[in-house]
Every structure is written in C-alpha cells, then in structure tokens.
N, C-alpha and C positions, 0 to 999 in steps of 0.2 A: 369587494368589487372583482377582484383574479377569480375567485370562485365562483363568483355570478356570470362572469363572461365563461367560464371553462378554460380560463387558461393557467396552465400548470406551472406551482409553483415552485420555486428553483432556489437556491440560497443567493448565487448573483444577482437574479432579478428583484430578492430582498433587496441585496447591498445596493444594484442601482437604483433602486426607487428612492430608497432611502439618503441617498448621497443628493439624486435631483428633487428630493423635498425642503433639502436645506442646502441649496446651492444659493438661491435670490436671497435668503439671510445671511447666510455669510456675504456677499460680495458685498450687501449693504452693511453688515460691521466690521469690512474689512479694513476701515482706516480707526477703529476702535482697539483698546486695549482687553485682552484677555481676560474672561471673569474665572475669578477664582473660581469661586462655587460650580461651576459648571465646571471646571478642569478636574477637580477633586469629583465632579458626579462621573467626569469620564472615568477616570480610573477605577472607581467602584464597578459601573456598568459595564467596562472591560472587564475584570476580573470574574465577574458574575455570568459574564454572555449576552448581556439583554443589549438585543441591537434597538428596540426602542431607548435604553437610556443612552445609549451610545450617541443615536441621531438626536435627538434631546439636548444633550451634552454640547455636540459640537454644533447646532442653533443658536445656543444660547455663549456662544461663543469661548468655547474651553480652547484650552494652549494643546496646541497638537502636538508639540517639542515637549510635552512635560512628562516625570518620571515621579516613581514614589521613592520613596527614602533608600531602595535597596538599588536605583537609578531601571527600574523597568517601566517599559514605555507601556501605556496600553495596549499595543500592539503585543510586545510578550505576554503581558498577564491574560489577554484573549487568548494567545497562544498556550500558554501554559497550561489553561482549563480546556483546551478541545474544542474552544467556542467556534466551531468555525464560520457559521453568519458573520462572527461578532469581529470574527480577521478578515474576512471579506469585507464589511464595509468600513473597516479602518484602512486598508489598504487602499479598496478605492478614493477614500477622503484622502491619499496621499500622505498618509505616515512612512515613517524609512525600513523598510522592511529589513533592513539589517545592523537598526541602531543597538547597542550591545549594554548590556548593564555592568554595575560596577566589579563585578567579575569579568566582564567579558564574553558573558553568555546572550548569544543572539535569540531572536523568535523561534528559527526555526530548531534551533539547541533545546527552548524549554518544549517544543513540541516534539524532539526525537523522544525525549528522557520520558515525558508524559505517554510516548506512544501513541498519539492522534494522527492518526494515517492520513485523516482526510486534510490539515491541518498542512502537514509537513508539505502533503503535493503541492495544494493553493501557495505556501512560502514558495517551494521552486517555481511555481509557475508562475511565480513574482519577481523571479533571480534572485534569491537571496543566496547570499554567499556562501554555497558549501565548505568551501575549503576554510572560511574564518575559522579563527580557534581561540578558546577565550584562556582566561591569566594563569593555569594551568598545559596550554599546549592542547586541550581536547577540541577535535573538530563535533561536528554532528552526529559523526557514525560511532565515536566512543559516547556519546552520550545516551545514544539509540542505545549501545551494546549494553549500559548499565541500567538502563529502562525497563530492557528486553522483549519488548516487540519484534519478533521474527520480524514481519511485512515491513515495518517501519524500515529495521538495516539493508533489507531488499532493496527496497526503493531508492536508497539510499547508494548501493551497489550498485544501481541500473543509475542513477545517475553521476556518475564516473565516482566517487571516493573508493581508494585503496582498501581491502581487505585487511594488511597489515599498517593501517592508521597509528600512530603513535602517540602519546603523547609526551612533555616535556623530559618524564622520566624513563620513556623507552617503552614504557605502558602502552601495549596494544590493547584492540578492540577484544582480541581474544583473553589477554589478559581479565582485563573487566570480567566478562562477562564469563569467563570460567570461576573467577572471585566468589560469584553473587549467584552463581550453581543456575546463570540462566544458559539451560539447556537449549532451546530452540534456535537462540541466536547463537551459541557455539558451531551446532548444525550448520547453520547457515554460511558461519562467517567458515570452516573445514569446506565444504561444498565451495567456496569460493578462491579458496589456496589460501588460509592467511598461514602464516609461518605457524606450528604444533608447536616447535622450539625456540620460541623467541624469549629474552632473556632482559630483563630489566635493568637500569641502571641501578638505583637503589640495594639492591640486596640479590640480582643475577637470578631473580626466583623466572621460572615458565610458568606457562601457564597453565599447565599437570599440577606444578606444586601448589597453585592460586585455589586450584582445584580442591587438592588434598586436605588447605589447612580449612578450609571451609566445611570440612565433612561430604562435598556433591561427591558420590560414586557415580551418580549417570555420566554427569560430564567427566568423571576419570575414564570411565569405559568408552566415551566416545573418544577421548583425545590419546587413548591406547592403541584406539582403531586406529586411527589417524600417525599409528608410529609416532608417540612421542619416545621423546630418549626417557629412560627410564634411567642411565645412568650421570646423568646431570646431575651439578650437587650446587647450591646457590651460597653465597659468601662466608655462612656459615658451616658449609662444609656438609648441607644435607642435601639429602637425595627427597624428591616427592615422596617415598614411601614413610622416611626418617621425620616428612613435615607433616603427615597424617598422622604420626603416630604421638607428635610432641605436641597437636592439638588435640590427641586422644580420640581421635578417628579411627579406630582399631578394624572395622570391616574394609574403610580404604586402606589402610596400611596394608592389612592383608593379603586385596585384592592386588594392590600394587606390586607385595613381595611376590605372590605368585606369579604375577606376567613377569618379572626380574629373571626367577626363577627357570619360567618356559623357557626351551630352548626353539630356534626356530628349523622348522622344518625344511631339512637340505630339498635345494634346486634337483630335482632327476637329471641326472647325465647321461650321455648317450652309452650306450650298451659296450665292452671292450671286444674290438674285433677278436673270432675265435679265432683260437691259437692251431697253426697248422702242423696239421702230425708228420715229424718229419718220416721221408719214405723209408720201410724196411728195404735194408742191403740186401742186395741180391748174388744169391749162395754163387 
C-alpha cells in the first residue's frame, strides 16, 4: 500500500505501523496473562530481525519483561544482530532500553561490540545509559574499542564518553584495542588524547606492550608516533620490546629496540652571540 501511494519507506514508519497494528489487541488482552509461546516467538524473531515475528509476537500477547537463559532482553538480542527495524519497533512497543543481562551488558554494549552504527544511534536516541558499565567495569566505548568499529567509538566520543574509559582493572579503551591490533579505533581513540601511557592494575602493562605481546606492528608504530615511553617496564620487570620478544614477535621487538635505540633530535638553539675582538693597544 506505501508503495502504491508513493510513500517512502522509512524503518520508523515500519516500527509505527507495526506497534499501531497491534495496539487494539494488546489493550484487549491486557487484563490476560502472557503466552508463553509467543514470548519464546519473540525472542527468536528478535534475535533473527523479522519485525513481522516481532509484531506477531507481541499480538499474540508475549512478556515484554522476558529474557533468555543468558538474561537478554529482546531488545539486546535485536541489538546484538544489527536488526535495526527489529530495535526500533521494540522500543517503540516500550521495552527498557537499558535492561542489562546477567553480566551486565546493556543493548547498546551488544551493539558497540557488534558495530551496528545504525543500531547504537537509534539506542542514544532513546537515552540509553552511556555511562552504565556492566560486571566487569566496561562502559560502551570499551566495548566499541574491542569490536573495532572506528565510527561506532566516534559516535560514541561525540556523544560525551572519556577517551581514557577504564575499566575495573584500569583497562583503557586504548588498552583493548591496541590488545586485538584494532588499528583504526587506536587512531581514533590517539586523535582524541586517550593516555599512550596508561598502565594497568593487574600486571602495569600499556598499551605499547598490549600491543607488542599480540604481534600488531602497525598499532606499535602508531603508539610510537604517539610517544609512548618505550622505557616502561610492567611488574615483571619487562619493557614492550622484552614482551614482543617473549611472545616471539621478533620484527616488533626489533622495531621497538630500534625506536629505544633512536636518539631524539636536539631542539635548535639560538646562535652564540659573536665574540667581540678586543681592541688592538694603541702603540
């Protein structure tokens, strides 16, 4: 019928049609108890994307509060898959866009890590809790940073979370994602000032060394640029070059002992005034 009239179709004008298709059956079985079968189709049709089993689902009167075994709401498991129709008309049927599962991982956490750009905005543009952090200490932007979607941590940036985010164990976003040799979001998160040198509880490792033991050389060369200390040594008493090389990363060790090695090129100073000849005595 949208296509017969010419009118262009939109993912919210999905999610409203869909919500006021099954508004007058819900209000009539709203003094009824939840059917199972239908709560277990939402879940599935969440997880899947299909905004028809969704609308289906919740017709046939599914628990809007329910969770599967690992405690995710439909709303994450649509989030989790990128669905975005399929978070759109769950949010507008009034699900909690920041109910958390039994970790502690919100909606818009399984859609940083997934990297569903479209996904993450509609969650903010729902308020969903940036700053939550699930049983771990990780907000959204560490989970973005182990994802590795550049845009995703952008976004994410733009809308106020710290560059230097940490989690429980002092684990930055830089940490992570120099770990897991994602380069793009290291860029991004250096372009934004997070700490080069920040330093963990666990084992006082940076993020140079997170770098090193994982074999990334790009990300060593970016966080070189970036002046990291090259002479940090983490609780065992190693230096990032010493952890490249005891994970047998032998080209980072290398590269690392070379920049060690470099010395850095003196500031120019200013010229020494010349020296004035004293005057010849006169005979």
């Amino acid at each position: 019928m949208l296509r017969w009239l010419g009118v262009r179709r939109s993912p919210w004008l999905v999610a409203a049609i869909a919500v006021a298709a099954i508004a007058a059956t819900r209000a009539r079985a709203a003094d009824k108890k939840p059917d199972k079968k239908a709560t277990a189709a939402l879940l599935k049709a969440a997880k899947e994307g299909s905004v028809a089993g969704v609308t289906n689902a919740i017709a046939g009167r599914a628990d809007l509060t329910a969770c599967d075994e690992d405690g995710n709401t439909p709303l994450a498991l649509a989030a989790a898959g990128g669905h975005l129709e399929a978070v759109q008309a769950l949010l507008t049927a009034g699900l909690d866009v920041n109910k958390a599962d039994s970790y502690g991982v919100s909606p818009v956490m399984e859609a940083a890590l997934g990297g569903h750009l479209a996904v993450v905005k509609a969650l903010i543009a729902a308020k969903a809790d940036l700053a939550g952090e699930d049983h771990r200490g990780r907000n959204a932007l560490l989970h973005a940073a182990r994802g590795g979607s550049g845009p995703v941590v952008q976004e994410l940036l733009a809308a106020g979370l710290s560059p230097s985010s940490a989690d429980g164990e002092a684990q930055t976003a830089l940490h992570l994602a120099a770990r897991d040799g994602q380069l793009e979001v290291v860029k991004g998160l250096l372009a934004a000032k997070a700490d080069v040198n920040a330093r963990d509880q666990r084992t006082s490792a940076t993020p140079l060394m997170n770098a090193a033991s994982g074999g990334h050389i790009e990300v060593a060369k970016e966080l070189l640029a970036a002046r990291a200390n090259l002479a940090l040594k983490n609780k065992d008493g190693q230096t990032a070059s010493d952890v490249a090389a005891d994970f047998n990363h032998p080209e980072v060790a290398d590269l690392l002992k070379a920049a060690a090695r470099a010395k850095p090129t003196p500031k120019p100073t200013s010229p020494a005034p010349p020296k004035k000849t004293p005057p010849k005595p006169t005979p």
